[in-house]
C-alpha positions in Angstrom: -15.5 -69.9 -33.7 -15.4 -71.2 -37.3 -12.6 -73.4 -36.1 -14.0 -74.6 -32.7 -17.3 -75.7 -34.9 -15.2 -77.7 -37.2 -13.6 -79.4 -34.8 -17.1 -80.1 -32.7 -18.1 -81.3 -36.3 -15.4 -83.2 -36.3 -15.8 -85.4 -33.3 -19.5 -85.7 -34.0 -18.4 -87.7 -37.3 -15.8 -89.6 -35.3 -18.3 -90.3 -32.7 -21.0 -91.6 -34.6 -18.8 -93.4 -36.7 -17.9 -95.5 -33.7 -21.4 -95.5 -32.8 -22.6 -97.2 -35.7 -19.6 -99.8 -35.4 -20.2 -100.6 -32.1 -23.8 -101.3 -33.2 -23.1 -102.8 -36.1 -20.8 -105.2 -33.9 -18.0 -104.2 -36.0 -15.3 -103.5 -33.2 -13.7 -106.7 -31.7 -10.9 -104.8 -30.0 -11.6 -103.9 -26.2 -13.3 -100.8 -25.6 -11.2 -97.9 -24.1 -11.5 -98.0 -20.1 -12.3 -94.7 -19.6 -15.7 -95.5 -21.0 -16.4 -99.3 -21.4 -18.3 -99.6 -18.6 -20.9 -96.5 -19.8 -21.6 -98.0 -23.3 -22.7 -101.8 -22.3 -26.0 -101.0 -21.7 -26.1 -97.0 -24.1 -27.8 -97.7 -27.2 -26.0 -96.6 -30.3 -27.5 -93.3 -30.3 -26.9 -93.2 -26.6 -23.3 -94.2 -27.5 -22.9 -91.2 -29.7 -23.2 -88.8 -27.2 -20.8 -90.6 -24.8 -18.2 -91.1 -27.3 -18.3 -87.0 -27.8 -17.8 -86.8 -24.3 -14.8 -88.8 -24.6 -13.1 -89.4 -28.1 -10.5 -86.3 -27.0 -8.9 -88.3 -23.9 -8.7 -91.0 -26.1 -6.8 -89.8 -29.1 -4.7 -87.4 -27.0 -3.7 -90.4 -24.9 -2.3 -92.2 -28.3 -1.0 -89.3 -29.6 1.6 -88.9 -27.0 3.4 -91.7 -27.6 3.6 -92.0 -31.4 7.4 -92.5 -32.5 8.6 -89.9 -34.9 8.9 -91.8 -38.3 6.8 -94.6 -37.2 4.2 -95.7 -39.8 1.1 -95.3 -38.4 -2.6 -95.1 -39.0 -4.7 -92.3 -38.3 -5.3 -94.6 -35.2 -1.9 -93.2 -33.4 -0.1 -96.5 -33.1 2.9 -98.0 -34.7 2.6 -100.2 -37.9 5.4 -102.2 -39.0 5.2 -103.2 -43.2 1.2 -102.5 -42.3 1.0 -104.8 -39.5 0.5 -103.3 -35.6 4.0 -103.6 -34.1 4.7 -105.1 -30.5 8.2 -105.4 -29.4 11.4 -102.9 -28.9 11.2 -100.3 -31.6 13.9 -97.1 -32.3 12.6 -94.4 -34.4 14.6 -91.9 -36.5 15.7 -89.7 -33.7 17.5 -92.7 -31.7 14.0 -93.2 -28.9 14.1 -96.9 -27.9 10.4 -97.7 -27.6 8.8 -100.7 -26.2 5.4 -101.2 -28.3 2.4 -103.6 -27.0 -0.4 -103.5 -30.0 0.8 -100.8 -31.7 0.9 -98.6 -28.3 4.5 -97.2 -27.4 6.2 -95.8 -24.6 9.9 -94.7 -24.3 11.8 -97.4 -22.6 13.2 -96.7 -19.3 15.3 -99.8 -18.2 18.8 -102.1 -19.3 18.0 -103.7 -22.1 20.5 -107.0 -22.6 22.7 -108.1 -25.3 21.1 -109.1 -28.3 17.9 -108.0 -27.7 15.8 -107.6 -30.9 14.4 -104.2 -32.0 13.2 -102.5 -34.8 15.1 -99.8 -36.4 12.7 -97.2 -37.8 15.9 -95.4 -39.7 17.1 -98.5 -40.8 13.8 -100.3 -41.9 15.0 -103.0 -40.2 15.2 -105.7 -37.6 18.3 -105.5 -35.1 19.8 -106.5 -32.4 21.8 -104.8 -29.5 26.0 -105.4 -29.7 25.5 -105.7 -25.9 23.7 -105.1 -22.8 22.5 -101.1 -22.7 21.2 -98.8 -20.5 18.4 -96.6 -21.9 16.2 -93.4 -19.6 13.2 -92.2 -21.6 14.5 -93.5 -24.7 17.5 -92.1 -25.2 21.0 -94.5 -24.6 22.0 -93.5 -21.2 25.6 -91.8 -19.9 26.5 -91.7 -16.7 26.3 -93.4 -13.3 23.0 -95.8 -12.9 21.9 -98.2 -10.4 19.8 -101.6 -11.7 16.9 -103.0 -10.0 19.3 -105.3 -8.2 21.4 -101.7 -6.6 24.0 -102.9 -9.0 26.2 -99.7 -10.0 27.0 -99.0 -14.0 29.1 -97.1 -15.6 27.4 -96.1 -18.9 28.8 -94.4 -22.1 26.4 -94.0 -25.0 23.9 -97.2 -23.5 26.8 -99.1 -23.2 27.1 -100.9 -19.2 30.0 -101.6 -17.1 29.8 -103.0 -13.8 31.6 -100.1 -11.7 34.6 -101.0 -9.6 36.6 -98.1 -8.1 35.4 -95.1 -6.2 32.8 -93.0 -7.0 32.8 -89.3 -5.0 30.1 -88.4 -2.8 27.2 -86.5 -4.7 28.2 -88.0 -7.4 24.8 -88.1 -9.8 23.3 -91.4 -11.2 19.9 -92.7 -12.7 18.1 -94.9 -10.2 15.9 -97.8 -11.6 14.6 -98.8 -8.7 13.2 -95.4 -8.1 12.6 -94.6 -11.6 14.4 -91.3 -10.9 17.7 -89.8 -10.5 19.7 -89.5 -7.2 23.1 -88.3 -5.6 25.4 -90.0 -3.7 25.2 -89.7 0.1 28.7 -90.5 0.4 32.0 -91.6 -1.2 31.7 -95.2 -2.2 33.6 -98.2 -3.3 32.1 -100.7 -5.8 33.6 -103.9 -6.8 31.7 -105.4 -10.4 28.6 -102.8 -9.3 28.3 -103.9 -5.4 29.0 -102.1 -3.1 32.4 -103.7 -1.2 33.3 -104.5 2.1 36.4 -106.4 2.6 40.3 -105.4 1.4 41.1 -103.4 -1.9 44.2 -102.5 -3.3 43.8 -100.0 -5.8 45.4 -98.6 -9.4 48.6 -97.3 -6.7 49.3 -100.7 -4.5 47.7 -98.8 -1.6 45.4 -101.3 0.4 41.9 -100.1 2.1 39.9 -101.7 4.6 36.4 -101.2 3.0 33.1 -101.8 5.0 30.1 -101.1 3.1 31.5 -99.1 0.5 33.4 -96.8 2.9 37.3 -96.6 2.5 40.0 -96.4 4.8 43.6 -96.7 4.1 44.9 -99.9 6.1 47.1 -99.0 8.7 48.1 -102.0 10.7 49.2 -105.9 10.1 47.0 -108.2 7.3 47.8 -111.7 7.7 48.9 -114.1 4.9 46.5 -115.1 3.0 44.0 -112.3 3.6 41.7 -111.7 0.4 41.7 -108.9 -1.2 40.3 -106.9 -4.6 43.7 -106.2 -6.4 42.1 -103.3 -8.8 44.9 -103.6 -11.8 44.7 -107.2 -11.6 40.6 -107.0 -11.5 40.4 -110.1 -9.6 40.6 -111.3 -5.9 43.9 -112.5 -4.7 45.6 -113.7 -1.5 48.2 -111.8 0.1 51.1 -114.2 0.1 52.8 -113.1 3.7 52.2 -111.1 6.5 52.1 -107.7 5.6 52.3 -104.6 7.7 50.7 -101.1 5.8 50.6 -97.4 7.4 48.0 -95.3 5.2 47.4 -98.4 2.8 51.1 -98.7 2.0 53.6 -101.4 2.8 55.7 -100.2 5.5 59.1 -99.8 5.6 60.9 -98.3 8.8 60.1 -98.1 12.5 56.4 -99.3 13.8 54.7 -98.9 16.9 51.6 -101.4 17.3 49.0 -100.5 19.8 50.7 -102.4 22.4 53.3 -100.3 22.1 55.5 -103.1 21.5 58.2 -101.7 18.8 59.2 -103.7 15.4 61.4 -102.7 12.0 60.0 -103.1 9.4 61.3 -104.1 5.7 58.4 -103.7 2.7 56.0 -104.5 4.9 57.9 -107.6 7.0 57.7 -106.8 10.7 60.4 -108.2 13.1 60.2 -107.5 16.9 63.1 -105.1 17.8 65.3 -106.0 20.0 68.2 -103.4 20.1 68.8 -99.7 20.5 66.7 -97.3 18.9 68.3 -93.4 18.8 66.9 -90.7 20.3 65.1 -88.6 17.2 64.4 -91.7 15.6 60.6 -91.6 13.2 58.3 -94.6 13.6 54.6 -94.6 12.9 52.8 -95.1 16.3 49.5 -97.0 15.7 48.4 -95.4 18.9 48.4 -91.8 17.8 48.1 -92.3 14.2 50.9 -90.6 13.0 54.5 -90.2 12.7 56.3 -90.1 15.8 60.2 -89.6 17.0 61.6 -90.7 19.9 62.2 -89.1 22.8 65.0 -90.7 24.3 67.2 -93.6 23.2 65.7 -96.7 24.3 66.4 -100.0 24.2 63.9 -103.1 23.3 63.8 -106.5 23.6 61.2 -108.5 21.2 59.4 -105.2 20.7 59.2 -104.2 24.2 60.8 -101.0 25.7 63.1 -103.3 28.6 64.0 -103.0 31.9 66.5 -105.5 33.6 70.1 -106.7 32.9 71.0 -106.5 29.1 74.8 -107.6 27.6 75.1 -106.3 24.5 77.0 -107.6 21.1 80.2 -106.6 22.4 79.6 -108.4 26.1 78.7 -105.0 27.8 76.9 -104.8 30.7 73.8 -101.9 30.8 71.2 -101.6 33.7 67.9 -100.9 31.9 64.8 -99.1 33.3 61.7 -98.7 31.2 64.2 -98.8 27.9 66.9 -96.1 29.2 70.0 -98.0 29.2 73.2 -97.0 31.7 76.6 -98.6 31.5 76.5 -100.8 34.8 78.8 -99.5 37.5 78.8 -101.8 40.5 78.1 -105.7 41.4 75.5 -108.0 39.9 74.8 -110.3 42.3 75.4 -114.6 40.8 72.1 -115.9 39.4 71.4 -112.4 38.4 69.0 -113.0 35.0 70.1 -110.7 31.8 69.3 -110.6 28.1 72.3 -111.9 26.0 72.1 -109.9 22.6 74.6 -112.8 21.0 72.6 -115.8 22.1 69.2 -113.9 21.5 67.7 -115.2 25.1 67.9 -114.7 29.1 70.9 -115.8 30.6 72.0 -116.1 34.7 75.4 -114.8 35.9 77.5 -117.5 36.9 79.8 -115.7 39.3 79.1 -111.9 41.2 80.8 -109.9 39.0 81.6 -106.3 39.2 81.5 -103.9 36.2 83.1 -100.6 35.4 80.8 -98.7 32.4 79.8 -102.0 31.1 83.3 -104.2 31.5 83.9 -106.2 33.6 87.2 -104.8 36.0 90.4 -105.1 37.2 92.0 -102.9 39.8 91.2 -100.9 42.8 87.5 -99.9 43.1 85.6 -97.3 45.8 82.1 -98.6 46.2 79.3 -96.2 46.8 80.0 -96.8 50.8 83.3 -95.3 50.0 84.6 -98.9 50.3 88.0 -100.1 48.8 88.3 -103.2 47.1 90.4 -104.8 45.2 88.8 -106.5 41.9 90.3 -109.2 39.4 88.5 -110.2 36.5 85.1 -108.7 38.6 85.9 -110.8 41.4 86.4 -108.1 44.6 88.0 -108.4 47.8 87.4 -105.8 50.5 91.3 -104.0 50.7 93.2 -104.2 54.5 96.3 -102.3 53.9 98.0 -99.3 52.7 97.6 -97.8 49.6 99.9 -95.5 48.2 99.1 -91.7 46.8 98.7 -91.6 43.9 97.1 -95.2 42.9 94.5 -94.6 40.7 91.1 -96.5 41.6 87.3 -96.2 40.0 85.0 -93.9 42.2 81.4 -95.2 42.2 80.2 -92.4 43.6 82.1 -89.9 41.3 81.4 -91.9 38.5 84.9 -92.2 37.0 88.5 -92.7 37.4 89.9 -90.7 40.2 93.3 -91.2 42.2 94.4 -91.0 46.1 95.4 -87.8 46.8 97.6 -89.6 49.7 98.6 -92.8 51.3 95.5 -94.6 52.8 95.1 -97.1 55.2 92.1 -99.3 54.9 90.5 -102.2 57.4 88.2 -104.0 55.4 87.7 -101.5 52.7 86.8 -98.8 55.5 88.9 -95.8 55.7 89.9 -95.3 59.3 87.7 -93.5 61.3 87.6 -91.4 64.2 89.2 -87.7 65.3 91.8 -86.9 62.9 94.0 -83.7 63.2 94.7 -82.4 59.3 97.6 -80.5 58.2 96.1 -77.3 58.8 96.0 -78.1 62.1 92.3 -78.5 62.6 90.6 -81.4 64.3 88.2 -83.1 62.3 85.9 -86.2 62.7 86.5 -88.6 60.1 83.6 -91.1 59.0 83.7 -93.0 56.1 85.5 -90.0 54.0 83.8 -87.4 55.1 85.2 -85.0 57.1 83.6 -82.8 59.6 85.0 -79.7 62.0 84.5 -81.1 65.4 82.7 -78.3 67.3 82.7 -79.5 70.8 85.1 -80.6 74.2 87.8 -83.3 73.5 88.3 -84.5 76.6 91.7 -85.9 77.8 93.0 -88.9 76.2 90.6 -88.5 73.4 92.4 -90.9 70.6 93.4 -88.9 67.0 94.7 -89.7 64.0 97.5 -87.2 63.5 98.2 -86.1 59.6 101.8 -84.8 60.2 102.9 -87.1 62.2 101.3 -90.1 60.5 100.4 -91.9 63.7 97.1 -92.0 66.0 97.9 -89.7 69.4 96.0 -88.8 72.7 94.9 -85.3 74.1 97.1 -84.4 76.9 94.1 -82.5 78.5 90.6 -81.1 78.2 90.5 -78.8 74.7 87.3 -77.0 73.2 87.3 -77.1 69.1 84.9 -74.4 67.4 84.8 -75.1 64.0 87.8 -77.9 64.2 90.0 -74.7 65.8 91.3 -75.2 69.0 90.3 -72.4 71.9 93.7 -71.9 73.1 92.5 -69.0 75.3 90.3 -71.4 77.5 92.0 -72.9 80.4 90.1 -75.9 81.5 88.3 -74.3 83.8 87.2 -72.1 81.1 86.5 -75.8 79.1 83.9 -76.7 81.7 82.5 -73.1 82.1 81.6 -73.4 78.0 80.2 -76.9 78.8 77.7 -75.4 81.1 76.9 -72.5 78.3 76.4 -75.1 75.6 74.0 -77.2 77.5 71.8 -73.6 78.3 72.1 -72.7 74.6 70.8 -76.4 73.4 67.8 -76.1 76.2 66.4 -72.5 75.4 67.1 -72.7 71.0 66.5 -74.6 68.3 70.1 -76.1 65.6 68.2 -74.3 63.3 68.0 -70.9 64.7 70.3 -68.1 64.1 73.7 -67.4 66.0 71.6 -64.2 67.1 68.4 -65.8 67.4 69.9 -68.2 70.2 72.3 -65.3 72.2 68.7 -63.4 72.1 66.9 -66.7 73.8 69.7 -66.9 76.2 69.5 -63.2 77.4 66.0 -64.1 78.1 66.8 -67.1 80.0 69.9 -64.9 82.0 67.2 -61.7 82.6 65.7 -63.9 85.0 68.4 -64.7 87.0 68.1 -62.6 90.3 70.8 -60.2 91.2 72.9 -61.3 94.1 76.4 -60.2 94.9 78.8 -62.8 96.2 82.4 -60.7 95.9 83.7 -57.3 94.3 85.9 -57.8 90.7 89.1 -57.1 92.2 88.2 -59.5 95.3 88.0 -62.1 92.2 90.7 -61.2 90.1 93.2 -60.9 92.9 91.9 -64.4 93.9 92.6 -65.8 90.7 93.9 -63.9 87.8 94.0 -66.8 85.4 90.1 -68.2 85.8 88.0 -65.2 87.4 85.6 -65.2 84.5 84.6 -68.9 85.4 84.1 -67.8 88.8 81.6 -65.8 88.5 80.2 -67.4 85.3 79.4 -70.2 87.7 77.6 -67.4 89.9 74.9 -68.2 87.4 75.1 -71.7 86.0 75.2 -73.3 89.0 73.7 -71.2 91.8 71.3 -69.3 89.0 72.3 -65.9 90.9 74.6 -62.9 90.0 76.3 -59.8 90.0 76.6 -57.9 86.6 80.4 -59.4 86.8 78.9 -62.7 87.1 75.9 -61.9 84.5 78.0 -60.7 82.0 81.0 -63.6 82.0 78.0 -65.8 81.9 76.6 -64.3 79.4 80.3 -64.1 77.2 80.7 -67.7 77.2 77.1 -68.4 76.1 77.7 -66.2 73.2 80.8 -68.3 72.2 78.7 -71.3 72.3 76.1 -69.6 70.1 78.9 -69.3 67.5 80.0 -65.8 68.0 84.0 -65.5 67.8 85.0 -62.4 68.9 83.7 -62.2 72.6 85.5 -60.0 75.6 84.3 -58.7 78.6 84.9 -55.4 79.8 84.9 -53.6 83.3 85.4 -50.4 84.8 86.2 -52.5 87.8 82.8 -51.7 89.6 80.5 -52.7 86.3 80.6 -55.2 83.9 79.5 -55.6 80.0 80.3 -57.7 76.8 81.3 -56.9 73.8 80.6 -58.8 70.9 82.1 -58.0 67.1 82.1 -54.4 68.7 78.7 -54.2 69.9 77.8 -53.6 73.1 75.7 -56.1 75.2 75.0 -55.5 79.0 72.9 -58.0 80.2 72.0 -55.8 83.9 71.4 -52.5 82.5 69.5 -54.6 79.1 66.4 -56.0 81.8 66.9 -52.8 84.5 67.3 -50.1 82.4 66.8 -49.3 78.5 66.9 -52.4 76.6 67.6 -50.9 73.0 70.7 -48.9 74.5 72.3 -51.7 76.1 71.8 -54.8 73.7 73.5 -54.7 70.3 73.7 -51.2 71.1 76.5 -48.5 69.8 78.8 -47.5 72.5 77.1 -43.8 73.7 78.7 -43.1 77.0 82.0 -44.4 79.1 81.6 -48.0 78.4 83.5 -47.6 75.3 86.5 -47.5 77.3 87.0 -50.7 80.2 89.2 -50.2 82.4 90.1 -53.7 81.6 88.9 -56.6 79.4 89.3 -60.6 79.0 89.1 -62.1 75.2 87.5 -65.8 74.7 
């Protein structure tokens, strides 16, 4: 309490002290705002109780910002050699001031070279060696950003302009703001702005840099593109073209987004035209990143070509979509190609065939299986004989082959027509292909014959199955089968099984009534050699029968379905078939017990005929 009534004593002295200046006029200086208004129209005694009121707010508000070391009144404000001080002022402990009348406040702001200050520890006017950054006082380090949103570096005060990167979050002192801030993301500056152009940094890599934000260049710069060079810490001019993948100058295989393909040397970018291997890297624009290639290809001024291409040595290749094939076969005159040597699109003068690039001499099989024969690519179709073992090019084998056999040729064709091979099976030749005739010859059908090297005529009607003749068949027995075939093509389908169609023909035969014309022996007795026709015909022509005339029917529609081992059987009153040793009776099949008497097992006396007839 003793204290607390000094120190009211206190102000009461202070206050009236100023009271009695004020009144005595005295005080010229302007009258603290808090309470210049109240004391215009307060008497000096009115005044003394004001100023009590007051005279703390006022002293504290001096007191705060009273340099250490400064010379100084009790008044709180800075002296220099007795005189109040205005200007930049640094006391003992390093705090850059700025004084107006004796008040200071710590300086927050960049103070520039040369500017004049006094030094309290030196008693002393200065200057600054250079422009310097100062934050409540004290010489600033670290990142800060002028009014201007210049970026410094700063070291003890001292200011650089920034250029380089500075990471995101990165902390600096904001004028602007009068506080500090972070980063919001990673950002280039060039002398303190941010950048937006190219930059080649301290490593020769080059960045595309839009407002600060870096991206290695990948992709072509033209010549004479500007650019920040960082070690050189000026703006050149790129003096060519240059090509960069992740900001360095490229050197190897390039895909631009066109896809169009170029090598590349340090950054100089030629359109390919050539093969590229299989497996070979590139960069693909396209996907950003390294690629290889899937396949060997072939370009022409960059692009993956299709067309006619002769290469360095003068070979011939077929391209499609860059896959390249050795041409095989004619190219037409006029035809356009790429010439590798002469580096442009050229026309064939002549047609011209080629073997695996070259162009040929010798014989040659087209893909129609057509001989010709070829000088210097020029071909003639071949009419003549050529002998075994002459060695030709197969297009259609792809490679060398050689006749097994003397040919003859008419107009590059091989002859065609029925030809009767060494194994002594008629065949029907068309173009080289040979297929098993599997029909009726009939007589005077023309044949080329392989043993006897000369075309001959049938001396009568002959069924072929499978190119064998059916000896067993007379000609009756020809036209009986002729009869069968045309039942088996109406009631089946080619595609259907041998079994499939016998089983559509026993359901064509069921229908067939049952009529009796004559007893077996009456027929056999008639005609030994052709009885089977006989009564075959019962049902292909009349479409009535016995079981005689059922089953012989139903025999030789079984060998037209394919089957080859076909007989029929009697007991000389009944008849059945068998067929690879099953039994088949067409009669008993429809009258009787179907699964016992089609492709049945032999049960009961039917396993033993009293006599049989093979087809």
């Amino acid at each position: 309490m003793k204290g607390m009534a000094k120190f009211m004593n206190g102000k009461r002295i202070v206050a009236y002290a100023c009271a009695v200046a004020l009144a005595a006029g005295l005080i010229t200086s302007a009258p603290s705002p808090v309470f210049a208004a109240e004391i215009l129209e307060e008497t000096a005694g009115d005044a003394v109780q004001v100023l009590e009121e007051h005279t703390d707010t006022v002293l504290t508000e001096r007191a705060q910002v009273t340099p250490s070391d400064a010379q100084q009144e009790d008044d709180g404000l800075v002296y220099v050699d007795g005189a109040v001080y205005s200007g930049y002022y640094m006391d003992g402990a390093g705090i850059m001031y700025i004084v107006s009348n004796g008040a200071a406040q710590p300086v927050t702001q960049m103070a520039g070279k040369g500017t004049a200050y006094y030094s309290a520890a030196e008693k002393m006017q200065k200057t600054l060696p250079g422009q310097t950054a100062f934050v409540a006082g004290k010489a600033y380090t670290g990142y800060c950003m002028d009014s201007k949103n210049k970026m410094y570096y700063v070291k003890s005060g001292s200011c650089a302009l920034k250029t380089g990167t500075v990471k995101k979050g990165t902390e600096y002192y904001s004028y602007k703001e009068s506080r500090n801030r972070k980063l919001t993301k990673q950002t280039l500056y060039v002398k303190g702005k941010v950048y937006s152009g190219y930059y080649m940094d301290s490593k020769n890599k080059m960045y595309h840099v839009k407002k600060g934000t870096c991206t290695l260049k990948t992709g072509t710069v033209k010549k004479g593109t500007s650019y920040y060079s960082y070690q050189e810490g000026k703006n050149r001019k790129l003096t060519k073209q240059t090509l960069y993948v992740k900001g360095k100058a490229y050197t190897g295989y390039y895909m631009d987004s066109k896809n169009k393909m170029y090598h590349v040397k340090k950054g100089t970018c030629t359109l390919k035209t050539g093969t590229v291997k299989k497996g070979t890297g590139y960069y693909s624009y396209k996907a950003k990143k390294n690629r290889k290639l899937s396949k060997q290809t072939l370009y022409v001024k960059g692009k993956a070509y299709t067309g006619y291409y002769m290469d360095s040595k003068n070979k011939m290749y077929h391209v499609k979509k860059g896959s390249s094939t050795l041409k095989t076969g004619m190219v037409k005159e006029g035809t356009e190609y790429y010439s590798y040597k002469a580096k442009k699109y050229q026309k064939l003068s002549k047609q011209t065939l080629y073997v695996k690039g070259k162009v040929y001499t010798g014989y040659y099989m087209d893909s129609k299986n057509k001989m010709h024969y070829v000088e210097q690519g020029n071909c003639t179709l071949l009419t003549g004989t050529v002998q075994g073992g002459t060695g030709y090019y197969s297009y259609s084998e792809k490679k060398d082959c050689v006749l097994p056999s003397q040919t003859l040729y008419v107009d590059g064709a091989v002859y065609n027509g029925y030809y009767l091979g060494a194994d002594n099976r008629m065949y029907f030749l068309s173009n080289g292909t040979y297929t098993p005739v599997d029909t009726v010859l009939n007589m005077g059908t023309a044949y080329y014959s392989c043993n006897e090297n000369r075309v001959l005529a049938l001396p009568c009607d002959k069924l072929y199955l499978d190119g064998k003749a059916v000896e067993s068949l007379t000609p009756n027995g020809v036209a009986v089968f002729q009869k069968a075939r045309a039942v088996v093509q109406s009631v089946s389908n080619p595609a259907d099984s041998k079994e499939d169609k016998l089983y559509k023909c026993y359901l064509w035969i069921k229908k067939c009534p049952y009529i009796q014309y004559r007893t077996t022996m009456d027929a056999i007795n008639a005609d030994p050699v052709d009885w089977d026709a006989t009564f075959a015909n019962d049902i292909f022509d009349s479409g009535a029968g016995c079981c005689v005339s059922l089953s012989c029917a139903f025999a030789y529609m079984a060998k037209a379905c394919g089957f080859e081992r076909v007989t029929i059987c009697s007991d000389t009153k009944h008849a059945w078939v068998d067929i690879d040793g099953r039994l088949y009776d067409p009669l008993f099949a429809k009258d009787r017990n179907f699964s016992t008497n089609y492709n049945a097992a032999y049960t009961d006396y039917r396993v033993h005929a009293a006599f049989t007839k093979e087809l």
